[in-house]
NUKOLKOL-714177 format. One line per field, with one value per residue: y, z, x of N, C-alpha, C, O in turn; residue in one letter; residue number from 1. Coordinates in steps of 0.001 Angstrom, whole numbers, plus 500000, padded with zeros to 6 digits. Layout:
# residues N
n_Y <- (Y | ...)
n_Z <- (Z | ...)
n_X <- (X | ...)
ca_Y <- (Y | ...)
ca_Z <- (Z | ...)
ca_X <- (X | ...)
c_Y <- (Y | ...)
c_Z <- (Z | ...)
c_X <- (X | ...)
o_Y <- (Y | ...)
o_Z <- (Z | ...)
o_X <- (X | ...)
r <- (a | ...)
k <- (NUM | ...)
***
This chain:
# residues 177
n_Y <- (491669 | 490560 | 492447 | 494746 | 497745 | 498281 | 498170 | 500279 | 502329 | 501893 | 502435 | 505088 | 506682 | 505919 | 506925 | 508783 | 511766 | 510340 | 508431 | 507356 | 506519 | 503882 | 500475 | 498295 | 496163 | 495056 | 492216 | 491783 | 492951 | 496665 | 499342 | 502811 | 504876 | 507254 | 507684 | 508773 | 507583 | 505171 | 503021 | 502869 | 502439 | 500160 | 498453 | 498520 | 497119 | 494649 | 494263 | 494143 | 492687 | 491795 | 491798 | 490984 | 490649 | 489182 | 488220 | 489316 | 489306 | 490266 | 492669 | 495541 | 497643 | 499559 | 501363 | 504404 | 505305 | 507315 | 507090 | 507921 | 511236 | 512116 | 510544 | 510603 | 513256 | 512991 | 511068 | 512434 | 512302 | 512698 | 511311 | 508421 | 506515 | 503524 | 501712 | 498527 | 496528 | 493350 | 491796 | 489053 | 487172 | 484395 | 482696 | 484324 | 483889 | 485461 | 488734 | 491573 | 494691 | 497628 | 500198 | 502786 | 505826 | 506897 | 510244 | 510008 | 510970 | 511900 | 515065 | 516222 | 516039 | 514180 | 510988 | 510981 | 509217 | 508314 | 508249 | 506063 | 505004 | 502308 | 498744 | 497131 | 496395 | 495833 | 493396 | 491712 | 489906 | 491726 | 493195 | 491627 | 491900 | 494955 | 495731 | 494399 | 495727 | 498281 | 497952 | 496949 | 499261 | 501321 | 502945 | 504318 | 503102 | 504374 | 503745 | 500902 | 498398 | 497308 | 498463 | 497813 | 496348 | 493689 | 491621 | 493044 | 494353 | 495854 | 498400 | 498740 | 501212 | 502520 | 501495 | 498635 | 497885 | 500626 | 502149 | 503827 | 502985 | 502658 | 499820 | 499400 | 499320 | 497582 | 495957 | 495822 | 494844 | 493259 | 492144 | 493901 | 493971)
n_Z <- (518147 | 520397 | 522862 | 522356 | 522553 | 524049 | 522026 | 519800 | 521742 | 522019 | 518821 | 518723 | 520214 | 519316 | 516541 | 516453 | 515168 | 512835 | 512853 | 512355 | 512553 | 513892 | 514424 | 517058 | 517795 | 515915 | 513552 | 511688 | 512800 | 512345 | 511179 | 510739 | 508864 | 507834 | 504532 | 504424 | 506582 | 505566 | 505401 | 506939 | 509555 | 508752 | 508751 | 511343 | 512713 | 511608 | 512634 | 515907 | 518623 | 519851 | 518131 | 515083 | 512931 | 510106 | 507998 | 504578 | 503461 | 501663 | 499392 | 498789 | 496406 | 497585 | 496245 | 496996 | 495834 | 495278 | 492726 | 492588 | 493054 | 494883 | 497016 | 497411 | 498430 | 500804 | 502183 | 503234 | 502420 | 500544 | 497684 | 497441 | 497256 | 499162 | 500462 | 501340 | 503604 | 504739 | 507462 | 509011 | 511912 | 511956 | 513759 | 516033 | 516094 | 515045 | 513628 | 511432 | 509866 | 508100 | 506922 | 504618 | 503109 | 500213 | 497490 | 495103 | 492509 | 491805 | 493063 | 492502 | 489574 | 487102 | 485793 | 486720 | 488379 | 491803 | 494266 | 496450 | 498931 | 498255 | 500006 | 499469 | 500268 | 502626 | 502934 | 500995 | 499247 | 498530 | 495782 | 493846 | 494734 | 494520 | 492215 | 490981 | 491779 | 490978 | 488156 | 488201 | 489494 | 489209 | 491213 | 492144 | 492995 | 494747 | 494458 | 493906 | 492902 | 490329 | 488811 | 486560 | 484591 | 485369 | 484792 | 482650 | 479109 | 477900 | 476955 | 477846 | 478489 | 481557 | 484746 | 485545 | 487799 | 488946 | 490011 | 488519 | 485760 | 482356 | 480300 | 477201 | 474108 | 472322 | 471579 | 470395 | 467911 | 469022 | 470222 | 473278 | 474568)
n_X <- (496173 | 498217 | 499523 | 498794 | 498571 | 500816 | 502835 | 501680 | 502304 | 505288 | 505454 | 504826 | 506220 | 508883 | 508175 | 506305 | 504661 | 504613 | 502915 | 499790 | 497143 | 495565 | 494636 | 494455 | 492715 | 491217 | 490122 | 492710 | 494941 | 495990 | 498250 | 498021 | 500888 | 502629 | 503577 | 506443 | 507578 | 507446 | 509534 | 511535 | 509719 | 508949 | 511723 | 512337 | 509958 | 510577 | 513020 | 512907 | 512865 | 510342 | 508629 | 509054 | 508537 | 509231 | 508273 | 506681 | 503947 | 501818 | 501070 | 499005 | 497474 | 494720 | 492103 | 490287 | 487632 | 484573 | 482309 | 479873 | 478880 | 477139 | 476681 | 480130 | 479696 | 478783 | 480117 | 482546 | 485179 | 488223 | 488955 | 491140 | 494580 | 495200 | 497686 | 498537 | 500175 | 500660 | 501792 | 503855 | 505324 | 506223 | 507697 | 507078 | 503979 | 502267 | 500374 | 500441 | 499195 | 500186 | 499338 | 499386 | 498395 | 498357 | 497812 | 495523 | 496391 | 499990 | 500741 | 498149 | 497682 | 496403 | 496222 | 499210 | 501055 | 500983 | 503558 | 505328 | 507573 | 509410 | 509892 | 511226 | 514115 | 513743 | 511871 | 512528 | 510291 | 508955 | 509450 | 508672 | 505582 | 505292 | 505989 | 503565 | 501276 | 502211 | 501926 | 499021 | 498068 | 499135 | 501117 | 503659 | 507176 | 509452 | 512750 | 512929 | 514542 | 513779 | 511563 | 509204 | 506383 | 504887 | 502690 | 500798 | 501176 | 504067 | 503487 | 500918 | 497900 | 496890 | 495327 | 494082 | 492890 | 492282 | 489123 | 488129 | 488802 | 488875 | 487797 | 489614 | 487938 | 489248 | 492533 | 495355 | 494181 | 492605 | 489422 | 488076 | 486001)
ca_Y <- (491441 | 490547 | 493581 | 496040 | 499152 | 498666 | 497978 | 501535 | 503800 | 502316 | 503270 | 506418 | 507241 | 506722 | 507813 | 510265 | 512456 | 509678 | 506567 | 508613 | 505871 | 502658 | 499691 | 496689 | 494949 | 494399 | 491083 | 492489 | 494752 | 497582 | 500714 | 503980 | 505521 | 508448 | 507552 | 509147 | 505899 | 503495 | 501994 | 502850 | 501609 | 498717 | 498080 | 498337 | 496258 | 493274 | 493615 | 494467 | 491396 | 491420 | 491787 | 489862 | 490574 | 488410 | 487994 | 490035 | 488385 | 490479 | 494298 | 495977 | 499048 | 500003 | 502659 | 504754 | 506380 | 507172 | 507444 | 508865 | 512645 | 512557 | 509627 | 510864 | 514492 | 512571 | 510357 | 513491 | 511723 | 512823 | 510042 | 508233 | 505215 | 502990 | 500698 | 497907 | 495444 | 491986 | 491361 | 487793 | 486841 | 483113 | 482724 | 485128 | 483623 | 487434 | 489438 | 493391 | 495229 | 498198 | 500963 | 504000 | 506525 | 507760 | 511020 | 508970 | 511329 | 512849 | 516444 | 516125 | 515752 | 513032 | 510694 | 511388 | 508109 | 508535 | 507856 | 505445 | 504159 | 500710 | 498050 | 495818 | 496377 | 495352 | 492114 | 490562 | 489273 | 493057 | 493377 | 491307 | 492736 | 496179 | 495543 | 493688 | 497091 | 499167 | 497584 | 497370 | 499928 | 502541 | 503436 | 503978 | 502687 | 505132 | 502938 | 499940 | 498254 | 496707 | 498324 | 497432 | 495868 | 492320 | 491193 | 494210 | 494552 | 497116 | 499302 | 499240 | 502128 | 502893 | 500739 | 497917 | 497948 | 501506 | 502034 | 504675 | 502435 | 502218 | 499058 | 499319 | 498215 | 497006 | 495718 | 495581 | 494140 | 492021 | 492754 | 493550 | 493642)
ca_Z <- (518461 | 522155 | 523985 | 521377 | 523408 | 524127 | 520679 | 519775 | 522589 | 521751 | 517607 | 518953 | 521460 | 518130 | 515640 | 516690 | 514134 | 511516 | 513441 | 511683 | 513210 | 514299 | 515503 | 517150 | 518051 | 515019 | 513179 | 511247 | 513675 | 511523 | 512024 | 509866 | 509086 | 506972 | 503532 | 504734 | 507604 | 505564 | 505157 | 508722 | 510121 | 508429 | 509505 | 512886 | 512810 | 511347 | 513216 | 516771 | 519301 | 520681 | 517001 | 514542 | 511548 | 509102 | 506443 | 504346 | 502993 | 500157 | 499443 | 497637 | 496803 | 497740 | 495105 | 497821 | 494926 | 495232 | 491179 | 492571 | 493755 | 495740 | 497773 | 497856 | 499045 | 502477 | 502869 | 503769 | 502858 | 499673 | 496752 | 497157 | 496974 | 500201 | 500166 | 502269 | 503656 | 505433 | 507855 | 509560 | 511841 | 512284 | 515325 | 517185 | 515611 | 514690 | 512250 | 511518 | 508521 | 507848 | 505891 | 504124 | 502567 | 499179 | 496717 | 493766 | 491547 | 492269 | 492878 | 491958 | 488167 | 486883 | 485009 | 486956 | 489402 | 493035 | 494525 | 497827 | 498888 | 497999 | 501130 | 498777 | 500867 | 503691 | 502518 | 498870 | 498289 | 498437 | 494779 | 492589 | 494925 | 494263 | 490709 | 490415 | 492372 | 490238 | 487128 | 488184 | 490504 | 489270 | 492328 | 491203 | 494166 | 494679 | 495035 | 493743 | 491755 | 488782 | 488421 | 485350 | 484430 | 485545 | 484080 | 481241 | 478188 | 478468 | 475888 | 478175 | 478853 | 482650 | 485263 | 485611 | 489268 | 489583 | 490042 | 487122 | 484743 | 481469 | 479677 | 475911 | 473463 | 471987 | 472123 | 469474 | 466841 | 469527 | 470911 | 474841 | 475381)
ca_X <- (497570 | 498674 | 500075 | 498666 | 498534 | 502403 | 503413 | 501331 | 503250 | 506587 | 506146 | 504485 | 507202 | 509788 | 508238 | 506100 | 503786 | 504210 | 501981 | 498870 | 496080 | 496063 | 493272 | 495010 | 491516 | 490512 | 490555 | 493470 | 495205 | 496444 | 498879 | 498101 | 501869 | 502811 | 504231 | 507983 | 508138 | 507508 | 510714 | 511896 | 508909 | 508869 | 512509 | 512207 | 508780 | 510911 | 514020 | 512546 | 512733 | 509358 | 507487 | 509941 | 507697 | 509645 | 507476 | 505945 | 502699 | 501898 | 501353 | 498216 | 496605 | 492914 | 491238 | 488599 | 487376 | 483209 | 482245 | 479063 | 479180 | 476050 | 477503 | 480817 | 479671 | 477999 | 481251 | 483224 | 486972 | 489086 | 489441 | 492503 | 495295 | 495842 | 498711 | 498355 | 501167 | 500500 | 502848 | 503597 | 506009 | 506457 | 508728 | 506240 | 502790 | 501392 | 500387 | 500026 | 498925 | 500735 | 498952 | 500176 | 497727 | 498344 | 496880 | 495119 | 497387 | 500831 | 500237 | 496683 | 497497 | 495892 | 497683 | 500781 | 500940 | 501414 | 504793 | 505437 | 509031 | 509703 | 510553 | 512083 | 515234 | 513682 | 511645 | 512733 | 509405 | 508226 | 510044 | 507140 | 504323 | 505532 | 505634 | 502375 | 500817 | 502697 | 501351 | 497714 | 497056 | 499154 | 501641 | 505457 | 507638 | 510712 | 513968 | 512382 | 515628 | 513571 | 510152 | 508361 | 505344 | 504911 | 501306 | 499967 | 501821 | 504573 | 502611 | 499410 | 497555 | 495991 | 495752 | 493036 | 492223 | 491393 | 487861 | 487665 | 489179 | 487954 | 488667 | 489346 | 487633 | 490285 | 494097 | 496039 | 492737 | 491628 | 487905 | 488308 | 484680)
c_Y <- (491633 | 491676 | 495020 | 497477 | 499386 | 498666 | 499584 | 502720 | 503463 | 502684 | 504936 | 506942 | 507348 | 507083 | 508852 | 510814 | 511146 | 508483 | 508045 | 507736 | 504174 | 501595 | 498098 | 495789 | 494514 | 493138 | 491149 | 493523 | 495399 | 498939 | 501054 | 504732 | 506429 | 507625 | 507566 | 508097 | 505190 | 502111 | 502050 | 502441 | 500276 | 497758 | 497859 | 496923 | 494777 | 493489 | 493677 | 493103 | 490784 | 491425 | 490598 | 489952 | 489964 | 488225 | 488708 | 489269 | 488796 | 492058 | 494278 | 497185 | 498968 | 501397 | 502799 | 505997 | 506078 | 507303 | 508487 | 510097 | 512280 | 511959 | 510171 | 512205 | 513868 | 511753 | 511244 | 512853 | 512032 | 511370 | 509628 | 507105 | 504531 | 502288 | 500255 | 496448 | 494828 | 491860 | 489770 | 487843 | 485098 | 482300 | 483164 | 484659 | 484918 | 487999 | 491239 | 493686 | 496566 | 499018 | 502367 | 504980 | 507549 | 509052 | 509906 | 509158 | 511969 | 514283 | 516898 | 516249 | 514166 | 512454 | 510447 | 510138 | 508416 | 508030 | 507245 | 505247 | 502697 | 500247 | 497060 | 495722 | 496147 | 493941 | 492072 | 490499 | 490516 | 493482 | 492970 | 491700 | 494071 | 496469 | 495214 | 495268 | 498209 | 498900 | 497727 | 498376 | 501783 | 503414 | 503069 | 504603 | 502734 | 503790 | 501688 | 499508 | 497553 | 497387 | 498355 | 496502 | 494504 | 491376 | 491786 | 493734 | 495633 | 498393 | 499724 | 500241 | 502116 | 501739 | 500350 | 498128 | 498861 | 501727 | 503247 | 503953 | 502097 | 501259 | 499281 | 498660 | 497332 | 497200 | 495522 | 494631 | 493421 | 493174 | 492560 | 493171 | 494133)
c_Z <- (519958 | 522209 | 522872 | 521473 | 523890 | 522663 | 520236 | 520530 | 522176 | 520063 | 517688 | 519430 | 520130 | 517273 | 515190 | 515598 | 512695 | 511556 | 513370 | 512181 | 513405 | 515055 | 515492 | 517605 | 516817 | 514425 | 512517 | 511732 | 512293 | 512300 | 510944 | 509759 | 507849 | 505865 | 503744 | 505237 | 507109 | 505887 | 506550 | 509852 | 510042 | 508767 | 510910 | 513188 | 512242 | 512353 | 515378 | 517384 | 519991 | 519237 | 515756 | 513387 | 510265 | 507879 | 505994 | 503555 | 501319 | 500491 | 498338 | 497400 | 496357 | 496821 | 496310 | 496610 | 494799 | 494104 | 491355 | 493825 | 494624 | 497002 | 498467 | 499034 | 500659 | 502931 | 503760 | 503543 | 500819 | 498861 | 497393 | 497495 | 498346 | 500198 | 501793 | 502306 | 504933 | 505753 | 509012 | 510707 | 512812 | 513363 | 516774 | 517296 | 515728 | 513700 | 512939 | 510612 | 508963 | 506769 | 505295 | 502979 | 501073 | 498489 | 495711 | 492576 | 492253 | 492343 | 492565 | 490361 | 487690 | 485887 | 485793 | 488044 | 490328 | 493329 | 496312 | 497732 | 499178 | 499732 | 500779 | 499764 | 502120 | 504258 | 501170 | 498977 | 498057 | 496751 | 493750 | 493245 | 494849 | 492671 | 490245 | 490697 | 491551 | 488681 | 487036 | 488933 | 489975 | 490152 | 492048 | 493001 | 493990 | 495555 | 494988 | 492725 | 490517 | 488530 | 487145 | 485483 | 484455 | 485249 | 482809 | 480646 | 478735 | 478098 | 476584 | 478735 | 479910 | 483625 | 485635 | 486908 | 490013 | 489149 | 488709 | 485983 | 483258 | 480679 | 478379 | 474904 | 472743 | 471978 | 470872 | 468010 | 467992 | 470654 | 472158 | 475702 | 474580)
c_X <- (497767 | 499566 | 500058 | 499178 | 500331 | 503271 | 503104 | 502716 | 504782 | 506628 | 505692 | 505574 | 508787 | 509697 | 507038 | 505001 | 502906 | 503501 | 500586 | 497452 | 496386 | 494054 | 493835 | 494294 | 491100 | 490843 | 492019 | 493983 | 496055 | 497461 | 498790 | 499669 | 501584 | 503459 | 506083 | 508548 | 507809 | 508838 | 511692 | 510958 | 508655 | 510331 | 512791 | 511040 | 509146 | 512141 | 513652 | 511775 | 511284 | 508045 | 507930 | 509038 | 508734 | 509471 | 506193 | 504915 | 502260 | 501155 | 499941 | 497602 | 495168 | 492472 | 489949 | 488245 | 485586 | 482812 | 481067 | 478838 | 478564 | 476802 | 479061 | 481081 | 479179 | 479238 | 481761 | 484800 | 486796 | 489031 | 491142 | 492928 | 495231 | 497091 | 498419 | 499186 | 500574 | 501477 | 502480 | 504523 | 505730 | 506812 | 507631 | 504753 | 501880 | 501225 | 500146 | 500232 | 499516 | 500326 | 499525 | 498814 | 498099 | 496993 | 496673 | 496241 | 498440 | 500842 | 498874 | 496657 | 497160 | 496517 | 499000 | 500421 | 501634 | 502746 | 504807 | 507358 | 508998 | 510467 | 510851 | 513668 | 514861 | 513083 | 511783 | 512126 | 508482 | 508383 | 509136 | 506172 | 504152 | 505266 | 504330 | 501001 | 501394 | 501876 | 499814 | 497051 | 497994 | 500228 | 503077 | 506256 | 509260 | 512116 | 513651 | 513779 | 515038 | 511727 | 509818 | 507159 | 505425 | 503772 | 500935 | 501276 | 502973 | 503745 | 500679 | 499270 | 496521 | 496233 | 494631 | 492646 | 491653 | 490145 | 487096 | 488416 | 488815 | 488392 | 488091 | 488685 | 488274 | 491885 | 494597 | 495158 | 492271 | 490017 | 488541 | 486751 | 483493)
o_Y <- (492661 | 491678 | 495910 | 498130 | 500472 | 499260 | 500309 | 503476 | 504400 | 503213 | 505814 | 507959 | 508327 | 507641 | 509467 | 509848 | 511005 | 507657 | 509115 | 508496 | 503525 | 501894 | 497183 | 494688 | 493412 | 492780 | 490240 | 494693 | 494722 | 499354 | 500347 | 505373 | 506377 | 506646 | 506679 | 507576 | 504151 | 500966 | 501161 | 502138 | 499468 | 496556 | 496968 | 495910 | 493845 | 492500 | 493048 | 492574 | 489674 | 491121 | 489567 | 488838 | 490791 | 488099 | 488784 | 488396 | 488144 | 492459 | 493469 | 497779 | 498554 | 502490 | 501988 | 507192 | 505001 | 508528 | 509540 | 509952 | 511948 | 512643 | 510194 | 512348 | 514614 | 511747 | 511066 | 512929 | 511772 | 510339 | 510417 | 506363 | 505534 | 502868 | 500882 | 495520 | 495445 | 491761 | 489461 | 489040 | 484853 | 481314 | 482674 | 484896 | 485138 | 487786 | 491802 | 493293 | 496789 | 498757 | 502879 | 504363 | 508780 | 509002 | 509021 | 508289 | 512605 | 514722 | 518097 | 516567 | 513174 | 513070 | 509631 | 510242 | 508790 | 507230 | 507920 | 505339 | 502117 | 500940 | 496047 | 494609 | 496267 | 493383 | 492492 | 491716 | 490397 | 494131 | 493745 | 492085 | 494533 | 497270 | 495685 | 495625 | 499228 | 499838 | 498380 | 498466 | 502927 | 504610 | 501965 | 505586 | 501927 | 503281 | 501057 | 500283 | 497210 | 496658 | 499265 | 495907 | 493999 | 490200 | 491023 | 493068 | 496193 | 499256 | 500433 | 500589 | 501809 | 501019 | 501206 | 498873 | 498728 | 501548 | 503358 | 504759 | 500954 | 501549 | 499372 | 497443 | 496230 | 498253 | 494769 | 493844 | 492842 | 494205 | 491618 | 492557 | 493986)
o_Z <- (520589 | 521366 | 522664 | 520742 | 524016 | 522505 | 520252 | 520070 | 521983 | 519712 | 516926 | 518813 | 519989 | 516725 | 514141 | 515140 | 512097 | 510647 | 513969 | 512173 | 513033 | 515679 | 514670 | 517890 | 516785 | 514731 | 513027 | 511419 | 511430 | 513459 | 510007 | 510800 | 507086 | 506357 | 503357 | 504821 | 507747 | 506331 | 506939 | 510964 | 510892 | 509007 | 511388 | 513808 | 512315 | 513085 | 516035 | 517023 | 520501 | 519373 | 515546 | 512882 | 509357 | 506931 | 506569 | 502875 | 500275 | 501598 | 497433 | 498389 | 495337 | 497241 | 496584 | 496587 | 494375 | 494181 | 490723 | 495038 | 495562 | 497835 | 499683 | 499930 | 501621 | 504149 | 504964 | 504489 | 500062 | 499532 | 497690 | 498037 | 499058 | 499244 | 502832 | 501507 | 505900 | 504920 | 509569 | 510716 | 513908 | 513755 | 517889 | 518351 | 516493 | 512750 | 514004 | 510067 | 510171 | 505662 | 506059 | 501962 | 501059 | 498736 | 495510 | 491920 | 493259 | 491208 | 492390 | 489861 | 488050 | 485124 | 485340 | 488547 | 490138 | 492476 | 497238 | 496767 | 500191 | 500434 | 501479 | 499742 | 502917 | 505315 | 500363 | 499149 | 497481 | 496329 | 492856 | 492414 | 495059 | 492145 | 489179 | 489914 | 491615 | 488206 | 486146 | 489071 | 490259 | 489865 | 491807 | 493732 | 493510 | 496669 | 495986 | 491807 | 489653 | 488092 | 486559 | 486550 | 483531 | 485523 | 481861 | 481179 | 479823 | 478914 | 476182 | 479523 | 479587 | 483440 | 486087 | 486890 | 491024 | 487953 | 488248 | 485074 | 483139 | 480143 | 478105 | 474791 | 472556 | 472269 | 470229 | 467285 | 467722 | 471304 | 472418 | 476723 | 475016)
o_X <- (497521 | 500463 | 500884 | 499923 | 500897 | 504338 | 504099 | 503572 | 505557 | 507683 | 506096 | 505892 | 509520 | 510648 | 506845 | 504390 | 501839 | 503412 | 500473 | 496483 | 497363 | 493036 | 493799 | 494765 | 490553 | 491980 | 492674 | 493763 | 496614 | 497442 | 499160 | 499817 | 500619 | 504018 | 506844 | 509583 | 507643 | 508923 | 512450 | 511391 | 508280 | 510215 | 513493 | 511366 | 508346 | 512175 | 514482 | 510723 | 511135 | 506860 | 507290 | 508896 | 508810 | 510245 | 505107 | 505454 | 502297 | 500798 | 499738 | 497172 | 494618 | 492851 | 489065 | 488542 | 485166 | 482897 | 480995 | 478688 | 479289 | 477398 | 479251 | 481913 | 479366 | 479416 | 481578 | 485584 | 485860 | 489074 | 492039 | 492109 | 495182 | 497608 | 498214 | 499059 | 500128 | 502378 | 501427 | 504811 | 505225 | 506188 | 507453 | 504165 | 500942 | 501979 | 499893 | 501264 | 499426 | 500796 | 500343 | 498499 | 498058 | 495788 | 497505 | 496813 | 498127 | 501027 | 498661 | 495578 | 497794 | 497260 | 499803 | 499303 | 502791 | 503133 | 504359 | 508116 | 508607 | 511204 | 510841 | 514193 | 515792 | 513376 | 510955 | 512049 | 507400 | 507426 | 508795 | 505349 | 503031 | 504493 | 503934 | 500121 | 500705 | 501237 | 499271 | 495831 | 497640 | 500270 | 503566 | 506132 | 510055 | 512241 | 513999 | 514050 | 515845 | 510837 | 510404 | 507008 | 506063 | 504011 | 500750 | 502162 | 502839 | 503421 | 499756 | 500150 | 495373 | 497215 | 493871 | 491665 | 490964 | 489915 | 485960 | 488616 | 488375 | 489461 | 486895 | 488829 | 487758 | 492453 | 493865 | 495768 | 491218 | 489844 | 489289 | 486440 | 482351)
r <- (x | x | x | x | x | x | x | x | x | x | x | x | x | x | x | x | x | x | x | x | x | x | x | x | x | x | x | x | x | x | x | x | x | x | x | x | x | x | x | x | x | x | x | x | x | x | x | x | x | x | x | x | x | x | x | x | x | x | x | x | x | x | x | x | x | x | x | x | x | x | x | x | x | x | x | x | x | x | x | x | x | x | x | x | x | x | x | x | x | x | x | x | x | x | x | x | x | x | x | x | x | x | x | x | x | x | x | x | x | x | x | x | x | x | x | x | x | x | x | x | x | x | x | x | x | x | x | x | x | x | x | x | x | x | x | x | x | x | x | x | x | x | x | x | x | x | x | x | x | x | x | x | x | x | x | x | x | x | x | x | x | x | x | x | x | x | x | x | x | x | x | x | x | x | x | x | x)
k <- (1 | 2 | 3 | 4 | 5 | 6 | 7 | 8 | 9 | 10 | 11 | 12 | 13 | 14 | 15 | 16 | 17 | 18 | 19 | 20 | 21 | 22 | 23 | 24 | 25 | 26 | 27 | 28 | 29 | 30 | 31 | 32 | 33 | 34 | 35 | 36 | 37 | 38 | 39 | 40 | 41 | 42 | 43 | 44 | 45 | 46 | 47 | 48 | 49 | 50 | 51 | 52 | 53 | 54 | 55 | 56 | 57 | 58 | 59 | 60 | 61 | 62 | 63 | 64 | 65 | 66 | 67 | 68 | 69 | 70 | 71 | 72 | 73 | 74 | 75 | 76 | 77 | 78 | 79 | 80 | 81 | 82 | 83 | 84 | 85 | 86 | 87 | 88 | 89 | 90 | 91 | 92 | 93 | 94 | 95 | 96 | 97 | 98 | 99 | 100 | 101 | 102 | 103 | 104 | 105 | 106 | 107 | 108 | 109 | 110 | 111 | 112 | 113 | 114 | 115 | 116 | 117 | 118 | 119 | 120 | 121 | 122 | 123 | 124 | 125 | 126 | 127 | 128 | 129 | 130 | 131 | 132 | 133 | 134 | 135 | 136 | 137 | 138 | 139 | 140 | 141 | 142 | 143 | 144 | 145 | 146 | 147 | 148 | 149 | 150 | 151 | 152 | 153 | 154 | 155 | 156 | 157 | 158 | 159 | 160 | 161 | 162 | 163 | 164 | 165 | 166 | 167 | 168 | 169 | 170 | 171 | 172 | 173 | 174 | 175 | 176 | 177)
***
């Protein structure tokens, strides 16, 4: 992204603690924020004349979950959710990904699905990729006005995309595998 290093100091300069890493060379420049800024970061980052992020592309969450200890003990990084938003803007010809770091579980109870804040109020088309992420990945998106399940059954149990997933052997009589 052209003028990276100024884009950085001015969300550093407002918002401070919660710009948590960042790499605007990469093919995909990216900014690391805290969970709290999402939805104030992500407002500014669309209405802000020199970025104009417009369009949100589509939203997903990453499972860094190692299954095997040995492996995971040499990584040195915690299991856990990413959420990751594609941003465009059209007008400006740019992009910037927008990451947010979730626990795998809320509180570390398992089972209990992590919590983000929804930026459906800041792009509409955030509203079915929130849902579709909510459904397969697991991640319940505070202030979301319709979340429910938009692919699984309502009645399904777990969520397909995480990497400990076990799929059933069966669904309602039908063989799954």
């Amino acid at each position: 992204m052209a003028g990276g290093d100024g884009l950085l100091s001015k969300l550093k300069s407002k918002f401070g603690d919660q710009i948590v890493g960042a790499n605007l060379e990469a093919i995909d420049p990216w900014i690391e924020i805290s969970p709290d800024a999402l939805v104030e970061v992500s407002r500014f980052v669309r209405d802000d004349a020199a970025l104009k992020l417009e369009m949100l592309n589509c939203i997903t969450a990453v499972d860094w979950l190692e299954v095997d200890p040995k492996k995971a003990a040499k990584a040195g990084f915690e299991p856990h959710l990413e959420m990751v938003y594609h941003l465009s803007s059209i007008s400006k010809r740019h992009t910037l990904v927008l990451k947010v770091k979730l626990p795998r579980w809320k509180d570390g109870v398992e089972g209990e699905a992590p919590e983000c804040p929804s930026v459906s109020s800041v792009w509409s088309t955030a509203d079915w990729h929130e849902r579709e992420t909510y459904d397969l990945s697991g991640v319940i998106f505070t202030g979301h006005p319709n979340l429910r399940r938009i692919l699984c059954p309502e009645d399904w149990v777990g969520y397909p995309l995480r990497k400990d997933y076990q799929m059933p052997l069966e669904y309602h009589g039908i063989r799954g595998r």
